[in-house]
C-alpha positions in Angstrom: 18.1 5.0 -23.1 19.5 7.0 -20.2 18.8 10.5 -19.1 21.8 12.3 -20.5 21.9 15.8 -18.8 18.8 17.7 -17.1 18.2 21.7 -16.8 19.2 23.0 -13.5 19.1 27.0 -12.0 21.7 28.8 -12.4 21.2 29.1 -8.4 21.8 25.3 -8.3 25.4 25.3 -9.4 28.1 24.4 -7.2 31.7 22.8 -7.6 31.7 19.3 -8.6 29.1 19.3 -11.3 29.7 18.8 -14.8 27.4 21.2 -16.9 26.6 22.4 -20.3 25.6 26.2 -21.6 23.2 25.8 -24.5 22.7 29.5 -25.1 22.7 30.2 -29.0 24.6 33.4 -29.9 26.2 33.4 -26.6 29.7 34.0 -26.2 31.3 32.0 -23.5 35.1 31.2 -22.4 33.7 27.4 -21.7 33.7 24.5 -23.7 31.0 23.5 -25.7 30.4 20.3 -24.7 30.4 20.9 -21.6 32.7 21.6 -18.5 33.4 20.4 -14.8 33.1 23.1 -12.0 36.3 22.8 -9.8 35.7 26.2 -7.8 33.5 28.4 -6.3 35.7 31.0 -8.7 34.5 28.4 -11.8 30.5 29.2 -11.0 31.2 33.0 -10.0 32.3 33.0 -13.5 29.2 30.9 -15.0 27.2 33.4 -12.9 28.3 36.4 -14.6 27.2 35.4 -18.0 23.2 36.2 -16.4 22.0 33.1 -17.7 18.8 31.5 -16.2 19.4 28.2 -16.5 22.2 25.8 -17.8 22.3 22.0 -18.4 23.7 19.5 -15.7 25.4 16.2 -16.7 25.1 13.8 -13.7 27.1 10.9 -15.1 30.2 13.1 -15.2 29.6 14.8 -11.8 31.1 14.5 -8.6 27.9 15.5 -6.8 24.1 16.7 -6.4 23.3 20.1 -7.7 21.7 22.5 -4.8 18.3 21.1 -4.5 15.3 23.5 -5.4 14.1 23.7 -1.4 17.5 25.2 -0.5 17.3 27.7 -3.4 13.7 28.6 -2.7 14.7 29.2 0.7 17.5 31.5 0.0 15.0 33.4 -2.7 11.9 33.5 -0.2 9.7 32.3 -3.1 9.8 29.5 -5.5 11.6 29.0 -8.1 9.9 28.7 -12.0 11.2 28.0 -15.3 11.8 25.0 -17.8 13.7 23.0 -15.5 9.8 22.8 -13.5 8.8 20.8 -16.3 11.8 18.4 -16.0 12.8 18.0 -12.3 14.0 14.6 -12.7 16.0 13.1 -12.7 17.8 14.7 -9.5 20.8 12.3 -8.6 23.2 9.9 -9.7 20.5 6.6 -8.9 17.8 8.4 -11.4 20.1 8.9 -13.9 20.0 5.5 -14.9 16.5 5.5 -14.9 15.0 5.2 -18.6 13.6 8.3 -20.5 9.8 6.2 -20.6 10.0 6.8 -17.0 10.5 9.9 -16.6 8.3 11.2 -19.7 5.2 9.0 -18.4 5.5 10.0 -14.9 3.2 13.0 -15.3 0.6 10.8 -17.2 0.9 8.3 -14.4 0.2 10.5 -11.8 -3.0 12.1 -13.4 -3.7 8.2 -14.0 -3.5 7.3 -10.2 -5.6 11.1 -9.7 -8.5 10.2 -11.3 -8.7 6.4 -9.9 -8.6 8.3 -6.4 -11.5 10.7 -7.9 -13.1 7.6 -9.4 -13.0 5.4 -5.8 -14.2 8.2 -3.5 -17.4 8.1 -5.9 -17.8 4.3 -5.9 -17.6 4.5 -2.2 -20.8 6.6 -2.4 -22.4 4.4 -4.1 -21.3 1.3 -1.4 -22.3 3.5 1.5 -25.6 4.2 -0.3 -26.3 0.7 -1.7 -26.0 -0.5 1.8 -27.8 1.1 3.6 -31.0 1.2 1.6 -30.9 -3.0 2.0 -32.8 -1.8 5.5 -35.9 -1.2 2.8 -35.6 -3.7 0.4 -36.1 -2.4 -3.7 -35.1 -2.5 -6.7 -32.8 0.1 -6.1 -30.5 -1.4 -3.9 -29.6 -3.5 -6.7 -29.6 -0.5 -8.9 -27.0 1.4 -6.7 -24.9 -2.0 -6.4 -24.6 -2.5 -10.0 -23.6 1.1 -10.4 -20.5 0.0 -8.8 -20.3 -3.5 -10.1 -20.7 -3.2 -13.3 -18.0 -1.2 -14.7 -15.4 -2.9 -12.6 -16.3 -6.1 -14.7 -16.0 -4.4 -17.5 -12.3 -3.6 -16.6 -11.4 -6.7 -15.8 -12.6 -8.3 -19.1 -11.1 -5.3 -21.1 -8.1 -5.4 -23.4 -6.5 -3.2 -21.6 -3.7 -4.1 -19.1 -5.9 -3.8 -15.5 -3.8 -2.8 -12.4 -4.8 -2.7 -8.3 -4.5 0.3 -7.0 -4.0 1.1 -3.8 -6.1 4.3 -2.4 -5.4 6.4 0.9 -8.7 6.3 2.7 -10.0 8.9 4.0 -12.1 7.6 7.2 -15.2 9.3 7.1 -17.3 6.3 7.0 -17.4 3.7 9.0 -14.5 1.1 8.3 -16.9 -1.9 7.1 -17.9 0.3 4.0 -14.1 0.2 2.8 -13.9 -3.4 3.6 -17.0 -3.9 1.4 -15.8 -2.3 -1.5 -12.4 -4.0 -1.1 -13.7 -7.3 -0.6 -15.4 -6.8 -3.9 -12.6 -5.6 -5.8 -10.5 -8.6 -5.1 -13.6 -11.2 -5.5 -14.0 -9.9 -8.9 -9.9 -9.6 -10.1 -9.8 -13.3 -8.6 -12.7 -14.8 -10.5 -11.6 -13.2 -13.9 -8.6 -15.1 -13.3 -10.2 -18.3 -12.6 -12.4 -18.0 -15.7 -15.6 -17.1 -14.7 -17.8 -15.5 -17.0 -19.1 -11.9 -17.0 -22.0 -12.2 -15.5 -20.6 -14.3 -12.6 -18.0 -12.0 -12.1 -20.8 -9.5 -11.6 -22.5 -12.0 -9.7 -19.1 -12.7 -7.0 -19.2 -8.7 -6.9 -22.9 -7.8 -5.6 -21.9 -11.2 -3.0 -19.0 -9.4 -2.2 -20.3 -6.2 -1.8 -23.0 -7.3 1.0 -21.3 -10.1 2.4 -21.8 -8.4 6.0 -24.5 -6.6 5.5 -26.3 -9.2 8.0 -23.8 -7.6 10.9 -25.4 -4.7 11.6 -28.6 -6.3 12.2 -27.2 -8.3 15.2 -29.2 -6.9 18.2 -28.0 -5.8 21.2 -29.6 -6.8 24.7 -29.4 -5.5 28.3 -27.7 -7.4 30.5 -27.2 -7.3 33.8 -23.9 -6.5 35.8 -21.5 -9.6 36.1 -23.1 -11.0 33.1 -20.1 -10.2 30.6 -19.2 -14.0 30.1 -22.7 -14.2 28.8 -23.1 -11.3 26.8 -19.8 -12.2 24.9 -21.4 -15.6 24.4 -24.6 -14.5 22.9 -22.4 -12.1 20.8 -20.5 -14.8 19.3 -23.3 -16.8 18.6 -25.3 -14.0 16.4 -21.7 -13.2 14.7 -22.2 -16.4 13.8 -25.6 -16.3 12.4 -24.8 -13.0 10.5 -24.1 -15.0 7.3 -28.3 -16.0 7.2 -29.1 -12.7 8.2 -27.6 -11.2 5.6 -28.7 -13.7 3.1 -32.6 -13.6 4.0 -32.2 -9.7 3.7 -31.0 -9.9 0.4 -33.5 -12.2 -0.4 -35.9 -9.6 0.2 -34.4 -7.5 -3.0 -36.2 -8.0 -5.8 -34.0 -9.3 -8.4 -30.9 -10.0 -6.5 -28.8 -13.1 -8.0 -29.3 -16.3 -5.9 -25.6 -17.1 -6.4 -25.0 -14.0 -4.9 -27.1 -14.9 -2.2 -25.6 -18.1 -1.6 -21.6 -16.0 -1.4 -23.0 -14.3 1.2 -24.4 -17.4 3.3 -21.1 -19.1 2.9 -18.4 -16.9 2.7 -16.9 -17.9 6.2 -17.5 -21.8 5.2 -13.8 -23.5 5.4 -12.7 -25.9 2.9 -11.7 -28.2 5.6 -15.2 -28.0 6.6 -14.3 -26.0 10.3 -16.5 -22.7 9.1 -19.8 -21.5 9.8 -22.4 -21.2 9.4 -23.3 -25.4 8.2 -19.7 -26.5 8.2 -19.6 -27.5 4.9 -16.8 -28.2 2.8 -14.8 -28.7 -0.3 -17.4 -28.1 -3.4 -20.5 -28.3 -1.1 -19.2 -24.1 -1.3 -20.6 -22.3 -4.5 -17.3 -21.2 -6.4 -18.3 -17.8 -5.4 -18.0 -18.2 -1.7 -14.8 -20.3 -1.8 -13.3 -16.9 -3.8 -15.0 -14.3 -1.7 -13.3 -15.9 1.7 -9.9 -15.6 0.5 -10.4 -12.2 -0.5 -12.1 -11.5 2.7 -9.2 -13.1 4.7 -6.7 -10.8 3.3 -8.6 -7.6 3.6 -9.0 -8.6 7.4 -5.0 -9.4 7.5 -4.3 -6.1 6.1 -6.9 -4.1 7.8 -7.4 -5.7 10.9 -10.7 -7.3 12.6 -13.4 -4.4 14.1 -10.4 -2.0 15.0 -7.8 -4.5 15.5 -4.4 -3.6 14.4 -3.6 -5.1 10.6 -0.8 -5.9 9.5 1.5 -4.8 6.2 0.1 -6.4 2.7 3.3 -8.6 1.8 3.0 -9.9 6.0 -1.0 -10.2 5.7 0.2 -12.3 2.1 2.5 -15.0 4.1 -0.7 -15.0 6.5 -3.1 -15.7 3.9 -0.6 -18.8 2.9 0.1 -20.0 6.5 -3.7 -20.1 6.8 -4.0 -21.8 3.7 -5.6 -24.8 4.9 -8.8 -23.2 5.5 -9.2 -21.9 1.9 -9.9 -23.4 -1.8 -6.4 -23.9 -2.7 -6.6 -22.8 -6.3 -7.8 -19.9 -5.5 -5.3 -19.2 -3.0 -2.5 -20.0 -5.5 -4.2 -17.4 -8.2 -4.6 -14.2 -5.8 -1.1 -14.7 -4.7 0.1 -14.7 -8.5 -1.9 -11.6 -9.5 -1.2 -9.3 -6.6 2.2 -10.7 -6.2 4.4 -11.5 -2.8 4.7 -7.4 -3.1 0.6 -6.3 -2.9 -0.1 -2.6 -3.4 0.6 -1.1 -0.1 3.3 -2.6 0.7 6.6 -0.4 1.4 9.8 -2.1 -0.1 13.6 -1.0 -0.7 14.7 -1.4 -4.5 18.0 -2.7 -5.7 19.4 0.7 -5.9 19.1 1.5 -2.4 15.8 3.7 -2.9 12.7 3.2 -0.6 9.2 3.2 -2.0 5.5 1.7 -1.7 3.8 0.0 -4.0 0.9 2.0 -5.8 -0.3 -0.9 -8.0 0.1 -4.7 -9.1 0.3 -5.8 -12.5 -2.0 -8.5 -13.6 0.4 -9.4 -16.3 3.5 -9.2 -14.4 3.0 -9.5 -10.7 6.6 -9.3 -9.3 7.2 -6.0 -11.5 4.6 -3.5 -9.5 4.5 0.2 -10.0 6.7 1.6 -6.9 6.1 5.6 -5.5 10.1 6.5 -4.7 10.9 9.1 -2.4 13.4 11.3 -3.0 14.3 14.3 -0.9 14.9 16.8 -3.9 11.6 15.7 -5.7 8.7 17.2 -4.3 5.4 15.3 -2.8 3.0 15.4 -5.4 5.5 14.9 -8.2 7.0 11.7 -6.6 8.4 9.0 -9.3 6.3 5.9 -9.8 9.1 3.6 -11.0 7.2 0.7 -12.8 9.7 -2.5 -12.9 8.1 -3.4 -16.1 9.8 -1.0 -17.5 12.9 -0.9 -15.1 14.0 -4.3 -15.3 17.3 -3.7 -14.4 15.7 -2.5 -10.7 14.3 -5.0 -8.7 12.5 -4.9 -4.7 15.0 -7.2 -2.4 12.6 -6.8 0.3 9.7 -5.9 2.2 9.9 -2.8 5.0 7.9 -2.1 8.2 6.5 1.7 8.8 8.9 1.5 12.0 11.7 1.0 9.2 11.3 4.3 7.4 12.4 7.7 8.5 9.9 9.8 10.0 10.4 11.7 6.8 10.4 8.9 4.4 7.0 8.0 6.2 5.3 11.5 5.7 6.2 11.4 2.1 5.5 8.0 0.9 1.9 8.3 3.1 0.9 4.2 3.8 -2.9 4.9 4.6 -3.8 3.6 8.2 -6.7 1.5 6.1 -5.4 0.1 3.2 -7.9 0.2 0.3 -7.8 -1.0 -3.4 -9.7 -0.2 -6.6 -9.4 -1.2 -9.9 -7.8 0.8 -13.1 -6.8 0.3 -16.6 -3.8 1.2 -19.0 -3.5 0.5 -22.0 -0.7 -1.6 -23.5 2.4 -0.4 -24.4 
């Protein structure tokens, strides 16, 4: 079904539009089905009636009504009544949306609200969880499966599970929201490979400390001149973080040897070119081989110790060209489930509208759910168009930030650091 007619102020009306008085015991000269403005004399006459608000039909109109910001600015204060509860849609192209969209956009946006609530706490957790592997206990393990375990649970649900895509808010250091992302995608690409529950949970806690042997890389003095050699030395405990981190995890009472072995080998190739043994094909636990390609593509997106990343459809084709390096069926399943479209990416739809993507749907991953901007809607009630549900809509490509309007940027709001979490819906 389509959006038939929408309530607009009175304020609103200009020549052009096709509206509809729904005012019972009101006696009007108008028609009551409705009635096309022609004249500024047609809505001076509308006016006098004192109505509040009357009901604008946009398939029968020759143009926009006066959007909300212009009549707020003209009244010095905003505008409220019944059309608040039913801004969209605005125009002629969300007139053909479908009444589901419009009615569940509310509950989508509370949806995406508490993920964001949901995330900022699980990155407490990370931040804590890592740092107490300095002093090995029980409770590093404790912190990690705080975080851990109820993403599994999600992912083996009944529900339908969607990626979201988070604006981070850098006030930790970057590594902490390429743990947590790592971890996400580790886990949503094992499910779909068929590992069990607890090796899902398992490929998480890898995830989750798969650099935690970084930071432990010391620093020496070296003298002037010597630059050539301290990038050498660099490189070569980069190199050794892997073991680092996997003899400080073996210090944790409890923690998973499979985890263990993720982090030892997650920058192992298939090909056998890695580090830190070279080893290849299935000499690389299952859980190393999925935690690289999620690794990979967090460091395409996000860039490499505060290198520029790139957008998530180009760090996609990336992760592809570079496929050589990586367990190929793995490869082929992330691709599928987050789609040639990933969450963050900013596309134009078939009907001319710009957007980003806010999730990916594991059952359908060419149909994501889309944030549209719109001039007349404001910010924080933007439309998330999901295609499962528009199919007549479809993206017909990928844009660059340098693409958008400076406007169109602003609104829409791609995070510098792209960041994921997981989320459920249930089916409809």
């Amino acid at each position: 079904m389509h959006i038939d007619e929408y309530p607009i102020l009175v304020e609103q009306l200009c020549p052009g539009l096709f509206i509809r008085i729904d005012e019972p015991g009101l006696t009007h000269p108008f028609p009551a089905k409705g009635f096309k403005l022609k004249s500024e004399a047609d809505v001076a006459k509308v006016l006098s009636l004192g109505l509040a608000h009357v009901f604008c039909v946009p398939d029968k109109s020759d143009r926009l009504p006066i959007s909300l910001e212009e009549v707020d600015g003209m009244s010095g204060k905003p505008q409220k009544g019944p059309w608040t509860a039913a801004r969209t849609p605005v125009s002629a192209e969300l007139s053909s949306l479908k009444r589901e969209t419009i009615e569940r956009n509310k509950e989508r946006l509370e949806r995406f609200a508490n993920c964001e609530r949901r995330y900022a706490k699980a990155m407490d957790k990370v931040v804590e969880a890592i740092k107490r592997v300095s002093s090995p206990s029980a409770e590093v393990l404790e912190a990690a499966g705080e975080v851990v375990g109820p993403m599994a649970d999600v992912f083996l649900s009944d529900l339908d599970v969607l990626i979201n895509v988070m604006t981070a808010k850098m006030r930790e250091e970057a590594k902490h929201y390429h743990a947590l992302n790592v971890a996400v995608l580790s886990m949503m690409l094992a499910k779909e490979l068929g590992v069990g529950k607890t090796d899902i949970e398992e490929v998480g806690l890898g995830a989750l400390f798969h650099d935690v042997g970084k930071g432990r890389v010391p620093i020496q003095r070296f003298s002037k001149g010597s630059m050539l050699t301290m990038n050498k030395v660099l490189k070569e405990y980069y190199m050794e973080h892997p073991k680092i981190g996997a003899k400080m995890l073996a210090a944790v009472p409890g923690f998973p040897t499979a985890a263990q072995s993720l982090v030892l080998q997650h920058h192992e190739h298939i090909d056998g070119s890695g580090f830190p043994a070279r080893l290849a094909g299935s000499a690389i636990s299952l859980g190393a081989r999925i935690a690289s390609v999620a690794d990979a593509y967090d460091r395409f997106c996000n860039g490499k110790d505060g290198e520029e990343g790139v957008t998530p459809h180009e760090a996609m084709k990336a992760l592809y060209k570079h496929r050589a390096f990586y367990d190929p069926k793995a490869v082929t399943f992330f691709i599928r489930k987050l789609g040639v479209y990933p969450p963050g990416t900013l596309v134009e739809l078939s009907n001319g509208m710009q957007g980003m993507v806010v999730s990916a749907n594991m059952r359908d991953s060419m149909r994501p759910s889309i944030k549209v901007y719109h001039p007349d809607i404001p910010k924080r009630e933007a439309l998330i168009i999901d295609l499962v549900i528009e199919t007549e809509l479809t993206v017909i490509k990928a844009l660059k930030p340098v693409e958008l309007a400076p406007d169109v940027l602003h609104y829409l709001n791609p995070g510098r650091q792209v960041s994921y979490y997981v989320d459920a819906a249930p089916r409809t």
